[in-house]
C-alpha positions, 0 to 999 in steps of 0.5 A, a space after each residue: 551424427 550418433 556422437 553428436 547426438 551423445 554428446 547433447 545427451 551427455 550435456 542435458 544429462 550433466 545439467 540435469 545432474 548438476 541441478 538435482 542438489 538444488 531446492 525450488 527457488 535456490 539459484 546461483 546468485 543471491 535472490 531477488 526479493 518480491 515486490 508486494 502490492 496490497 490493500 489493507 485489510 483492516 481500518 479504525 478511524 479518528 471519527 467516521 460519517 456513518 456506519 456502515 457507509 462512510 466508516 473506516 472499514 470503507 477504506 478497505 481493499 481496491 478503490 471503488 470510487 470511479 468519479 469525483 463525489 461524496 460516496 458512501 463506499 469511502 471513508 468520511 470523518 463525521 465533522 468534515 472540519 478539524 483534525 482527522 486520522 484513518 489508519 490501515 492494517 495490511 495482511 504481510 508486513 513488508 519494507 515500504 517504498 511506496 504508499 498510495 492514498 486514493 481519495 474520491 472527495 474533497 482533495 487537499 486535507 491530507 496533512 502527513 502519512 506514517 508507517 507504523 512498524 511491528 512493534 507499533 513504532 510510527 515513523 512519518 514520511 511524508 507532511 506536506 500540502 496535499 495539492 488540491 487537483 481534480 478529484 478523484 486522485 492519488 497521493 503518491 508517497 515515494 521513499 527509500 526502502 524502510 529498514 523496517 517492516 511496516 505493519 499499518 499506515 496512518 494517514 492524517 487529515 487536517 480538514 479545516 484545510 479545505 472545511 470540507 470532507 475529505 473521502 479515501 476509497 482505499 490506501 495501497 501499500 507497496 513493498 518488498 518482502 
């Protein structure tokens, strides 16, 4: 019974040896990257409603719009008809796989998402029809993993699509870092 005893303490010993030269987070394989989900932080619009209700700065952090109806805590341009745009900061820049548009009125304006990278570069990924379902909703942007890191996303808005208003409560970006 002692020898197996030592041999166990010998064995936890070695391991804990082996794993002395290693600094927090180094493995034996290649790293895994994260995953960062976030809010954006800052925003500038082509037009806002009001201010500070209705402006771009609305469209900052987590949704707060639970219902489908015209909110003063999400962005509105100050037409409700035409070409709008609404562009957002994010506080780390990450390789995009997904942008989420949380809209709490007048779904079926939004037109085309862009990344816009470090260097103010703008790459679209997606132009399209917004489907018009019940509100509130999400439009869900899925696409490969960017080459590059995105910085800010322009969401651009043609409103004569609906001639109505078309709210975003936030805008959601997801990457990895």
């Amino acid at each position: 019974m002692r020898r197996l005893i030592l041999a166990v303490a010998g064995v936890l010993l070695l391991g804990a040896l082996v794993g002395c030269g290693r600094r927090e987070g180094e493995g034996g394989g290649t790293p895994t990257p994260a995953i960062l989900s976030q809010w954006a932080v800052g925003a500038t619009a082509s037009s806002e409603y009001g201010r500070p209700d209705w402006s771009a700065t609305r469209a900052t952090g987590a949704p707060e719009v639970e219902t489908c109806t015209d909110d003063a805590r999400a962005w509105a341009s100050a037409h409700g008809s035409g070409l709008e745009w609404l562009e957002l900061a994010y506080e780390v820049p990450v390789y995009a796989t997904e942008v989420r548009v949380y809209q709490s009125f007048g779904r079926g304006a939004v037109a085309r998402v862009k990344l816009l990278d470090a260097s103010g570069g703008e790459h679209l990924v997606w132009e399209g029809t917004d489907a018009a379902q019940v509100c509130p909703g999400v439009l869900a942007v899925s696409m490969p993993r960017t080459d590059y890191l995105v910085s800010r996303v322009r969401v651009e808005l043609d409103e004569s699509r609906t001639g109505f208003w078309n709210e975003i409560d936030a805008v959601e970006l997801i990457g990895l870092q």
